[in-house]
N, C-alpha and C positions, 0 to 999 in steps of 0.2 A: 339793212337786211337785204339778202339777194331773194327776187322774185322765184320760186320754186319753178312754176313753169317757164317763164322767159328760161332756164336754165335748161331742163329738160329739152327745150324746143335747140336751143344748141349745142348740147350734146349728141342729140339725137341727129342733128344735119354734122358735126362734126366727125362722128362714126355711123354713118349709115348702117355696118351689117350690125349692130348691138340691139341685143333684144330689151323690150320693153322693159325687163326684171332687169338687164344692167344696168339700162340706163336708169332706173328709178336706184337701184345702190349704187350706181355712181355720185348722183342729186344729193344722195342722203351721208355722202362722204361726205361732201364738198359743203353740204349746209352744216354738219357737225365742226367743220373747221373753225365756222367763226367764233364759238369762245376759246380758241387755243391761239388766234393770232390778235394782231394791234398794231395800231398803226405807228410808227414810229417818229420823231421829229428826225426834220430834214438838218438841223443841227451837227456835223459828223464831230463837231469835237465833243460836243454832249455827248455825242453816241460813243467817242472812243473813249472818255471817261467811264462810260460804266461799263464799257468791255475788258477794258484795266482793273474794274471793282470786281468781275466776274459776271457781270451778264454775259448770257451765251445769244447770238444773232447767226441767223442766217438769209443771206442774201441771196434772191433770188432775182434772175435776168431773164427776158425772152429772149432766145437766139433767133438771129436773122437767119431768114429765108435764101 
Protein backbone atom coordinates (compact mmCIF):
# COMPACT_ATOMS: atom_id res chain seq x y z
CA UNK A 1 0.00 0.00 0.00
CA UNK A 2 1.56 3.58 -0.85
CA UNK A 3 1.79 5.79 2.20
CA UNK A 4 -0.83 8.67 1.34
CA UNK A 5 1.29 11.46 2.64
CA UNK A 6 4.91 10.27 1.69
CA UNK A 7 3.07 10.71 -1.71
CA UNK A 8 1.45 13.92 -1.40
CA UNK A 9 4.89 15.26 -0.02
CA UNK A 10 6.33 14.29 -3.66
CA UNK A 11 4.10 15.43 -5.68
CA UNK A 12 3.91 18.46 -4.00
CA UNK A 13 7.94 19.00 -4.40
CA UNK A 14 7.59 17.43 -7.95
CA UNK A 15 5.20 20.21 -9.14
CA UNK A 16 5.66 22.99 -6.82
CA UNK A 17 3.09 25.60 -8.51
CA UNK A 18 -0.13 22.74 -8.00
CA UNK A 19 -2.45 23.72 -5.54
CA UNK A 20 -3.35 21.78 -2.54
CA UNK A 21 -6.82 20.57 -4.30
CA UNK A 22 -4.60 19.13 -7.10
CA UNK A 23 -2.32 17.71 -5.40
CA UNK A 24 -4.86 15.83 -3.15
CA UNK A 25 -6.87 14.57 -6.82
CA UNK A 26 -3.73 13.73 -8.06
CA UNK A 27 -2.96 11.40 -4.57
CA UNK A 28 -6.49 10.11 -4.91
CA UNK A 29 -5.76 9.15 -8.70
CA UNK A 30 -2.80 7.34 -8.09
CA UNK A 31 -4.15 5.46 -4.73
CA UNK A 32 -7.25 4.44 -6.95
CA UNK A 33 -4.85 2.61 -9.25
CA UNK A 34 -3.86 0.08 -7.11
CA UNK A 35 -6.86 -2.31 -7.65
CA UNK A 36 -6.67 -1.96 -11.56
CA UNK A 37 -2.85 -2.95 -11.66
CA UNK A 38 -0.59 -6.29 -10.62
CA UNK A 39 2.38 -7.19 -10.64
CA UNK A 40 3.33 -9.41 -13.07
CA UNK A 41 6.08 -12.52 -13.35
CA UNK A 42 9.30 -11.76 -14.56
CA UNK A 43 8.78 -15.01 -16.78
CA UNK A 44 8.42 -13.32 -20.47
CA UNK A 45 7.63 -16.56 -22.00
CA UNK A 46 4.84 -17.04 -19.34
CA UNK A 47 3.94 -13.68 -20.15
CA UNK A 48 3.96 -14.31 -24.11
CA UNK A 49 1.80 -17.29 -23.63
CA UNK A 50 -0.99 -15.46 -22.28
CA UNK A 51 -0.55 -12.51 -24.71
CA UNK A 52 -1.19 -15.26 -27.40
CA UNK A 53 -4.46 -16.44 -25.22
CA UNK A 54 -5.50 -12.74 -25.31
CA UNK A 55 -4.27 -11.12 -22.29
CA UNK A 56 -3.81 -7.36 -23.07
CA UNK A 57 -0.39 -5.84 -21.16
CA UNK A 58 1.01 -2.66 -21.15
CA UNK A 59 4.50 -1.81 -20.69
CA UNK A 60 5.69 0.81 -19.23
CA UNK A 61 9.36 2.50 -19.09
CA UNK A 62 11.00 5.65 -17.43
CA UNK A 63 12.69 7.57 -20.07
CA UNK A 64 16.15 8.74 -19.50
CA UNK A 65 16.95 12.06 -18.52
Amino acid sequence: MIDRQKLETLLSRRFPGATRDQIAAAANAIMGMEDEWEEVSSDIWALAREAEAGTEFRLLRRRST
